[in-house]
N, C-alpha and C positions, 0 to 999 in steps of 0.2 A: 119730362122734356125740359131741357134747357130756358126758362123763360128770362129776359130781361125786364120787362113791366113789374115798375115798383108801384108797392100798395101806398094808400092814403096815407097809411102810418109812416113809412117810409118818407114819403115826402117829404109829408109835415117834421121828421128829425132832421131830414136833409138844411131843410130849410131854418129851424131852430139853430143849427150846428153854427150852418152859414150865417145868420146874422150875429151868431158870439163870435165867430172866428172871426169876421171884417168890422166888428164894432169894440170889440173888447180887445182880440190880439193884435189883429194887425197894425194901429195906431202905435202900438209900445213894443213890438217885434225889434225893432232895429235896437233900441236903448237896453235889451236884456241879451241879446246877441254884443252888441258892443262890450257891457259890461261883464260877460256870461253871468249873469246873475238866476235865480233860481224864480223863478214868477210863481212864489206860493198863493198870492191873492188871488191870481186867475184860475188855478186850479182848485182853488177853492168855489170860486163862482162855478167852474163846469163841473165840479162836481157837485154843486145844490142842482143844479141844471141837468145829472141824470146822465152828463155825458163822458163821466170818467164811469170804470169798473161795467160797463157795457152788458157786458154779457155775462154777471153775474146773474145767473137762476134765481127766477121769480121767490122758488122758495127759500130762499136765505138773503130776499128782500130786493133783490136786483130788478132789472127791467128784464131781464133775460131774451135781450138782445137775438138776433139772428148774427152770424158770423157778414153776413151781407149788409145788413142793416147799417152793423159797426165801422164796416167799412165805409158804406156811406161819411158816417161821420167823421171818420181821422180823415178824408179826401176834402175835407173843407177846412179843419183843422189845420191840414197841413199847408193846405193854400195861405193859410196868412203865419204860419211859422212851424219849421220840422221839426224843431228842436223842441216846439210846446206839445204836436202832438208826438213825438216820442217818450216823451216822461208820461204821457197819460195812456199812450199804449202800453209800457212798461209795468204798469198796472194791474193790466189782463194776464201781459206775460207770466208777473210773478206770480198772479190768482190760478196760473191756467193748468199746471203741473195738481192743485188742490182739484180742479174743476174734474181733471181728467181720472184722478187715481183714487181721490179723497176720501179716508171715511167720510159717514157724516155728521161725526163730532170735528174733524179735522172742518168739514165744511161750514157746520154751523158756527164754530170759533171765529177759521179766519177771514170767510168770504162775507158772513155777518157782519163782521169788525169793518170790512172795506164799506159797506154803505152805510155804515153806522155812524162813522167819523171821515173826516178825509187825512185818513193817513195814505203811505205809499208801502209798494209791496214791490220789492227786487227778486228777477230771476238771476242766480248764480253759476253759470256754466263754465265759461269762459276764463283762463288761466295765462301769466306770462308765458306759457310753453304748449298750450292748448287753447286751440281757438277752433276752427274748423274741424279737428284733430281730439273731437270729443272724449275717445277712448282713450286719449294720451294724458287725462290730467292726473295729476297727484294729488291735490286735495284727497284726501283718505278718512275713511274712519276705521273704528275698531269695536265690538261687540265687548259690553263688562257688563255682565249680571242682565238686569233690565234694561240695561241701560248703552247709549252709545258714546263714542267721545269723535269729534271731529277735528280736526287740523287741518288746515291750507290755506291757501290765498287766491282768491280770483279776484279776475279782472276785467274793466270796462262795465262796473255793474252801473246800471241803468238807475239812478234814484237812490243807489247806495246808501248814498249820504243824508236820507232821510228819510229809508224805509223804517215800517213799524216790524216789519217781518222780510224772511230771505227763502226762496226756495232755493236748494242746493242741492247739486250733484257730488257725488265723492265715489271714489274707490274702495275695496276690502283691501286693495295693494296699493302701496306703496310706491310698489318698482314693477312698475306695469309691463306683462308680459308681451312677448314676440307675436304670438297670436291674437287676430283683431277681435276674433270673434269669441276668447275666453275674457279677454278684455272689458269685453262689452258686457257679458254676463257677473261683472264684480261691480257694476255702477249702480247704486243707492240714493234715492232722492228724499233728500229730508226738507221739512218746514224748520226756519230756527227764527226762534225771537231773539230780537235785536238788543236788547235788553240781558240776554243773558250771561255771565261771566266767562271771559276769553276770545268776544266778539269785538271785534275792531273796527273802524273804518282809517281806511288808508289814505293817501293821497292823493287830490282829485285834479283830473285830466285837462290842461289848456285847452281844449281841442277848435280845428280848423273851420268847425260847423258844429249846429246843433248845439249852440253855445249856451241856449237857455235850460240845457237837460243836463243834469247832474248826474257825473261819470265818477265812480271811485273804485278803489282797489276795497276788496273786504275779507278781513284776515279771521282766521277760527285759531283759534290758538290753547287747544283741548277744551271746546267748548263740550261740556257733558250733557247728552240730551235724553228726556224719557222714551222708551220704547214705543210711545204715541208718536213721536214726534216723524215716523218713516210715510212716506207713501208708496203703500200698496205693500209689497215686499223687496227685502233684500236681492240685487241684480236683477230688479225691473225700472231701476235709472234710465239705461240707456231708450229704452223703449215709450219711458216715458216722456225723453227729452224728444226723441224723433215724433211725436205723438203731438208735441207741443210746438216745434216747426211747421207741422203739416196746417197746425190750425193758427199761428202767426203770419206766415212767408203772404197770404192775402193782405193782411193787416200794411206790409210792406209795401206791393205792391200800391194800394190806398196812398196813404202816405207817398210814395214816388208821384202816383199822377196826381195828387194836388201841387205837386213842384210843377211839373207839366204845366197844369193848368191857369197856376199864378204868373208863369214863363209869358204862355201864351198870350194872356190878359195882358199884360205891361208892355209886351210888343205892339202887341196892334194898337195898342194907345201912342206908342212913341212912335210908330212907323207911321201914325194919318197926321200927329202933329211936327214932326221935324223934316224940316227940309233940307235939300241940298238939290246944288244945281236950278235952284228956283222952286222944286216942284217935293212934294213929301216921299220920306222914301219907299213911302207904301207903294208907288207907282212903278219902282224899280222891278222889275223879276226878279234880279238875287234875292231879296226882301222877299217879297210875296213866296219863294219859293220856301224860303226857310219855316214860315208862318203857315205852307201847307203842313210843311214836313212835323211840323209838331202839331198841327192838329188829328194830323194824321195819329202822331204819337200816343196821344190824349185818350183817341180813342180806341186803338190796340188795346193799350195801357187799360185802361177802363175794363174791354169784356174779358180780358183778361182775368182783370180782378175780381169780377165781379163771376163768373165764370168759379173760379177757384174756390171763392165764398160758398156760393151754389152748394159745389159740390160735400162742404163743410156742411152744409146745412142740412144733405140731405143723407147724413151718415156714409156719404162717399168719398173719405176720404181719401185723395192723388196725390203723393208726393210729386209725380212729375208736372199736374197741371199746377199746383201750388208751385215748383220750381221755375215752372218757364212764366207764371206771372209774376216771379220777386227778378228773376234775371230782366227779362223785359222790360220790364217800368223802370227798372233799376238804371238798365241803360238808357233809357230813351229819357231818363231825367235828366240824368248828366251831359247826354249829347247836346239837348232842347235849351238846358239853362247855358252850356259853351254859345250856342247860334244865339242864345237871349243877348247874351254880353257883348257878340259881335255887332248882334244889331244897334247895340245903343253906343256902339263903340268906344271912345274914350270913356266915357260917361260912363258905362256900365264896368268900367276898372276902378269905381270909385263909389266910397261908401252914401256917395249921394242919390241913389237910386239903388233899387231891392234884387238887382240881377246878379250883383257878385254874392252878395249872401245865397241866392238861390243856389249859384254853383260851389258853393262850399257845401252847401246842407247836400246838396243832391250826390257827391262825391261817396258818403255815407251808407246811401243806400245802395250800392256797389259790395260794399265789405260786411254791417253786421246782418246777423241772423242768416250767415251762410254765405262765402264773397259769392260774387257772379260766376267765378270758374269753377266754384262746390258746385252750383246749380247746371251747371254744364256737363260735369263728371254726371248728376245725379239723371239727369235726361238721354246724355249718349248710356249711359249703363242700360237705361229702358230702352232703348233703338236698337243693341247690344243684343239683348236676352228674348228680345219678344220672334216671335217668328217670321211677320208681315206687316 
């Protein structure tokens, strides 16, 4: 049965998360967003702190996390900046394709390695011509001996530019066929070190929000890899990247309702102390009504996610309830942090208060890890197919 009631332990991370995020992030948020700069010191402290690689398994040294638990965590995370907890989500992302398919030499190398040191791990899906459109990419490999050779370029990787390791998807083709579902069956997911000869990092991304998370292009450029190096087997890529949304798209969620939640907070602070007309504009209705409306949001948002975690947790995994809490929070960020901006009006069109940043960051969670209309296609297809 569905329960929300978090345990002691819970809490108590809840709570750890929350005092790093409003004591350590949020004071320098705006200066690493201004400058997009990469806050390696901070992630270094949340990772002595237990709160990067989450849900790395106990036995290869992790906390081993609940999928619920972790959410907890990036929802306070992301309350004092999105852009810090998505490089430390990115994390999991890149561990999570090892978590899911991994030997356990694969496991004990590189999930060991993430709480050993703080390095960073990039998941690689995503292509100039393949975004949503999984089956469509070109990055390719090819089988020689024991061995593989990889070529291509993805893009938008999350930490690229300072990962120690890459998980990557790639094709057996080249020239990706008419049919989606032959397609799907030629996708191969390798682990590749960053270090090895014909791995590149590209050029990294200005981007609009999320300014403090490190976005690059990452080139393979017949990078030759040992026949260790596959998870699971040849054309169980695809399955393993959908395997790997199912247990992210919460994470997202998370992440959306700490935008929520930061929205929230700096409203109702700005709406009891600014006046107009004589009187604060807490006492307006338009005001107070926007302030329901995202509380309202908060906590959709919330069992949503926490809902979808659940079900993560409990070997049930739901693409569609995972989808309608990454679409959900996803919108109700972007709507919440727009009504934040109105409320602080001029003010909140200026870098002198945290609501324009919120709605750049919250823009974001819209587009990766599936836009909001993938998750839309992926819910009406279940409304579609089921009977009642």
């Amino acid at each position: 049965m569905f329960d929300l009631t978090l345990s002691e332990e819970q809490e108590a991370l809840r709570k750890t998360a929350r005092e790093f995020a409003r004591e350590k992030i949020a004071p320098v948020a705006g200066h690493f967003d201004e400058e997009g700069e990469f806050p390696t010191q901070i992630f270094r402290q949340a990772w002595e702190l237990g709160l990067m690689n989450a849900e790395v398994p106990e036995q290869y040294g992790g906390l081993g996390l609940s999928c619920l638990s972790h959410c907890l965590l990036m929802e306070e995370i992301a309350w004092a900046c999105a852009g810090v907890n998505t490089s430390m989500a990115a994390n999991m992302l890149g561990a999570m394709p090892i978590i899911i398919a991994g030997s356990d030499d694969q496991k004990q190398r590189y999930l060991s390695w993430l709480i050993r040191e703080p390095i960073f791990a990039s998941y690689c899906c995503s292509e100039p011509e393949a975004g949503s459109d999984v089956a469509g990419m070109r990055t390719h490999y090819v089988k020689d001996g024991d061995s593989y050779v990889l070529t291509g370029q993805k893009r938008w990787i999350t930490n690229g530019g300072h990962a120690s390791f890459y998980t990557v998807l790639a094709t057996s083709d080249a020239k990706p066929e008419k049919d989606l579902k032959a397609r799907n069956r030629k996708i191969a997911c390798f682990i590749v070190d960053r270090d090895l000869p014909g791995v590149k990092v590209g050029k990294e991304e200005n981007k609009m929000g999320h300014r403090a998370s490190n976005t690059v292009d990452v080139l393979f450029d017949e990078v030759r890899l040992p026949k260790a190096a596959i998870l699971g087997q040849e054309g169980e890529g695809f399955k393993i990247a959908m395997k790997t949304f199912d247990r992210s798209r919460p994470w997202i969620a998370a992440g959306a309702s700490g935008i929520i939640a930061r929205a929230l907070h700096e409203c109702r602070a700005y709406a009891l102390q600014r006046k107009t007309f004589g009187v604060p504009i807490a006492n307006h209705q338009a005001v107070q009504f926007m302030l329901a409306d995202m509380a309202v949001a908060l906590e959709a948002s919330r069992s949503l996610c926490h809902k979808a975690a659940w079900m993560v947790d409990q070997g049930k995994l739901d693409s569609v309830v995972s989808s309608m809490a990454k679409l959900y929070s996803a919108d109700m960020a972007m709507k919440v942090a727009t009504d934040a901006v109105q409320i602080f009006g001029g003010y909140g069109y200026t870098k002198e208060y945290p609501v324009e940043k919120l709605m750049r960051d919250a823009k974001l969670m819209q587009i990766y890890e599936g836009t909001s209309q993938i998750q839309r296609m992926v819910i009406a297809r279940n409304i579609l197919s089921s009977e009642g």
